[in-house]
VEXGU-834568 format. One record per residue (C-alpha): residue number from 0; residue in three letters; y, z, x. Coordinates in steps of 0.2 Angstrom, whole numbers, plus 5000, padded with zeros to 4 digits. Each point is the difference from the previous one (the first is absolute). Layout:
REM VEXGU-834568
<node nr="NUM" rest="Ala" v="Y" w="Z" u="X"/>
...
END
This chain:
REM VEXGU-834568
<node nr="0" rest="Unk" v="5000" w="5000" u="5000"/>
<node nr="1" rest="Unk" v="5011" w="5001" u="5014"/>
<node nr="2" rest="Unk" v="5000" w="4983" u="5004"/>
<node nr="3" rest="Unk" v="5006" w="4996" u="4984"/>
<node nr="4" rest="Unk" v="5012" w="5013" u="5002"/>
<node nr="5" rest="Unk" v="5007" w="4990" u="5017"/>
<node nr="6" rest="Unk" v="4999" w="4982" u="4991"/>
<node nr="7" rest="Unk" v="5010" w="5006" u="4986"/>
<node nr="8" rest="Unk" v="5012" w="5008" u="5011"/>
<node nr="9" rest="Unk" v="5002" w="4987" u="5013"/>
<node nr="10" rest="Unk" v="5004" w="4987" u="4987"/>
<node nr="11" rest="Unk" v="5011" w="5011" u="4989"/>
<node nr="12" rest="Unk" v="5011" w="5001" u="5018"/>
<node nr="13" rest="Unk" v="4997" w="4981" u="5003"/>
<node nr="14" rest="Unk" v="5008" w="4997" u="4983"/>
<node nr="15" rest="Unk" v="5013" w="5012" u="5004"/>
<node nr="16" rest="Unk" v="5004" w="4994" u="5015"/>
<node nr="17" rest="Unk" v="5001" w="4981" u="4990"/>
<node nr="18" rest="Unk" v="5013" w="5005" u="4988"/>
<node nr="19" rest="Unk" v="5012" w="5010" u="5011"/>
<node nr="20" rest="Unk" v="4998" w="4985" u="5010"/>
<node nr="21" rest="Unk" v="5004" w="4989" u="4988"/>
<node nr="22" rest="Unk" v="5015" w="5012" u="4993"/>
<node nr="23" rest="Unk" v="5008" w="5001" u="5016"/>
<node nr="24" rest="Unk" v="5000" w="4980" u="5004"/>
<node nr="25" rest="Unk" v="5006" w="4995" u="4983"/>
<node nr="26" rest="Unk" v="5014" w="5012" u="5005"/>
<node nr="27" rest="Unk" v="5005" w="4995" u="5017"/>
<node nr="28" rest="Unk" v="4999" w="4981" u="4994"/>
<node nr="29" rest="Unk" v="5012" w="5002" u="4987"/>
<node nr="30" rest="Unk" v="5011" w="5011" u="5008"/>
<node nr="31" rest="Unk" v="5001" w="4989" u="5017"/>
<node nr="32" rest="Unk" v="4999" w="4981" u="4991"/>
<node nr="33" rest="Unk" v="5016" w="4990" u="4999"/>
<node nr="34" rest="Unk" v="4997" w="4993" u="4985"/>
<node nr="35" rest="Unk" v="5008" w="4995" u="4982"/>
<node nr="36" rest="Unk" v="4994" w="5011" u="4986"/>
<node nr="37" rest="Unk" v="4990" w="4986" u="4991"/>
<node nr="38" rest="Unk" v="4991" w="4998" u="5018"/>
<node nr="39" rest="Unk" v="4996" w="5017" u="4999"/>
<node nr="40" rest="Unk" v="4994" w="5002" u="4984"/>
<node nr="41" rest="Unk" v="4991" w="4983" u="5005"/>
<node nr="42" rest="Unk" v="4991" w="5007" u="5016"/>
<node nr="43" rest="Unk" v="4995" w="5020" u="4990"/>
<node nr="44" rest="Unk" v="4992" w="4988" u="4986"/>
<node nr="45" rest="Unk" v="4989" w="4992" u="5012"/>
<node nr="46" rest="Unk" v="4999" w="5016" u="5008"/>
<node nr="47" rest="Unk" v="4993" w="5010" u="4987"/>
<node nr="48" rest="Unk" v="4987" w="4983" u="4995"/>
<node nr="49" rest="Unk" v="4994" w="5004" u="5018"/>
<node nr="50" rest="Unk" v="4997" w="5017" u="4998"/>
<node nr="51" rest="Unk" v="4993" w="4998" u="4982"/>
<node nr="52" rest="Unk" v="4987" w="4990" u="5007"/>
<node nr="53" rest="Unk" v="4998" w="5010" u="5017"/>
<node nr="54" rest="Unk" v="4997" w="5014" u="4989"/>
<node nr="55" rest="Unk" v="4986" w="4992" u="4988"/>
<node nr="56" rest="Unk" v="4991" w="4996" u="5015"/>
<node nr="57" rest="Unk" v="5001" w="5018" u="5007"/>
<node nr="58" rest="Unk" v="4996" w="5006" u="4981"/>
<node nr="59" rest="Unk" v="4983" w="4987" u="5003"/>
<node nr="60" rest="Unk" v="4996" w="5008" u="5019"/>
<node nr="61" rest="Unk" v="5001" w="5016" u="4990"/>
<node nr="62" rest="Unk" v="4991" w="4997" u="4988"/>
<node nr="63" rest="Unk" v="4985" w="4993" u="5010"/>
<node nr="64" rest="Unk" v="5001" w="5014" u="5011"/>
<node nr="65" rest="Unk" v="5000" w="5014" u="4987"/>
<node nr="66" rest="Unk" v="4985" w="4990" u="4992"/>
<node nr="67" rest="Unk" v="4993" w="4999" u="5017"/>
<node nr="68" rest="Unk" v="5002" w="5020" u="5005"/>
<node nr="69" rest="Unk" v="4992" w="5002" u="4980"/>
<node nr="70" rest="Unk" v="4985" w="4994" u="5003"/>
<node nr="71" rest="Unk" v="4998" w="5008" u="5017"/>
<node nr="72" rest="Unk" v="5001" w="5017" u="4994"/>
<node nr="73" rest="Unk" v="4988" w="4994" u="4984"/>
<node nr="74" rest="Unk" v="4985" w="4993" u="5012"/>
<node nr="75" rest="Unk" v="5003" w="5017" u="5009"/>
<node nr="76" rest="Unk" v="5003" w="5012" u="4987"/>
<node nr="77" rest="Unk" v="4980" w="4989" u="4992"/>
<node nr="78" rest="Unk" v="4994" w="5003" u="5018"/>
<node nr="79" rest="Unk" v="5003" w="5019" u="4999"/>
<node nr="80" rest="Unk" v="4993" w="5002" u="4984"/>
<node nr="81" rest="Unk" v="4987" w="4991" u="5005"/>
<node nr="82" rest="Unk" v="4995" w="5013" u="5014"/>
<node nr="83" rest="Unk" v="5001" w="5015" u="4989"/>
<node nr="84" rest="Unk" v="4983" w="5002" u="4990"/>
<node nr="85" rest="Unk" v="5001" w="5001" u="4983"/>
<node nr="86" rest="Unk" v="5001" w="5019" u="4992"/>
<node nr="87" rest="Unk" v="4982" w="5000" u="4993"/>
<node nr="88" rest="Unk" v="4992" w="4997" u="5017"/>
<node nr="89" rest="Unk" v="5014" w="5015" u="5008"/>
<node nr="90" rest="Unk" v="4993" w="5014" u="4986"/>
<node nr="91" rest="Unk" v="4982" w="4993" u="5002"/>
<node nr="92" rest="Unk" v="5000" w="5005" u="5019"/>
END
């Protein structure tokens, strides 16, 4: 369960680490371009399409990930109960 702990964790950071990222660019470009307000407003829409879709695509490497880590911890958590012998064999004994 750790590990799942230390996935989660790490990509919780990663995804942190995307936004502020992505914050703190948006901010500097607009702050430090010469450019007309209708350029602007041009260059943040295509901006924000970018990140719409760089964001699906990290909502997808997510989503496979957590699917992945699932069914890790399923297969083990069937491999544990599969090493425990059932009760009626334990009060047989």
């Amino acid at each position: 369960m750790s590990n799942n702990d230390d996935e989660k964790n790490v990509l919780v950071s990663v995804l942190a680490g995307i936004g502020i990222g992505v914050l703190v660019g948006a901010v500097a470009g607009l702050l430090l371009a010469p450019k007309s307000g209708q350029e602007t407003r041009d260059e943040l829409g295509k901006t924000i399409g970018d990140l719409s879709d760089k964001v699906t695509e990290l909502g997808r490497t997510v989503g496979t990930k957590v699917t992945s880590a699932v069914e890790r911890t399923r297969a083990q958590v069937v491999q544990k109960l599969g090493e425990v012998p059932p009760e009626s064999e334990e009060s047989a004994s």
